[in-house]
Steps between C-alpha positions, in 0.01 A plus 500: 500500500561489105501220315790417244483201260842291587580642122441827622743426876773372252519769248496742787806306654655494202475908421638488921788323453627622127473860642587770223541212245164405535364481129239241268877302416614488844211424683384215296929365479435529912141353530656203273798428725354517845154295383691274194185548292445695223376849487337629177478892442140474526531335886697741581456891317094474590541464906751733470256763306232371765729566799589802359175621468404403870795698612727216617734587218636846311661514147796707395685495112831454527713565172571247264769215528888526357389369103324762249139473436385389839195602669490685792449257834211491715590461897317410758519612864337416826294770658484577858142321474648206307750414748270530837244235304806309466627537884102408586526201234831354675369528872166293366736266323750451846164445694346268286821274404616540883433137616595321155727271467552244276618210730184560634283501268400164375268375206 
């Protein structure tokens, strides 16, 4: 089993569910929504270069948006590898939040 930092599980959910729009923007606009914290570029563009560098994640430059003088965009894309350590991460996460519930769980 590899471990992913809960940074590392949300970023990778993030690339999952924005697809081919998956970009630095997007990802941190996504991670912000779903987790209503704030994401600087730092917490999220170096576990993306780290997961990208494990092989979880692949790159591609897509061209620049509609207004002049834009850079090009950098995507990111689940690999084949990326998205099995996410299938393993979910079945570990169904097992170990199975009997939870917060009725009954008292303080």
């Amino acid at each position: 089993m590899k471990l992913l930092t809960r940074q590392e599980e949300l970023i990778l959910l993030a690339v999952y569910h924005l697809k081919e729009n998956a970009y630095l923007v997007t990802i941190r606009k996504f991670l912000k929504m779903q987790t209503k914290h704030p994401w600087s570029v730092g917490a999220v563009y170096v576990p993306l270069e780290r997961l990208r560098r494990k092989g979880y994640l692949e790159t591609y430059i897509g061209g620049p948006k509609a207004r002049r003088g834009r850079n090009e965009i950098k995507y990111y894309k689940l690999t084949s590898t990326g998205l099995e350590l996410l299938a393993e991460r979910k079945k570990i996460n169904d097992i170990l939040w199975a009997q939870f519930s917060e009725m009954n769980y008292k303080v």
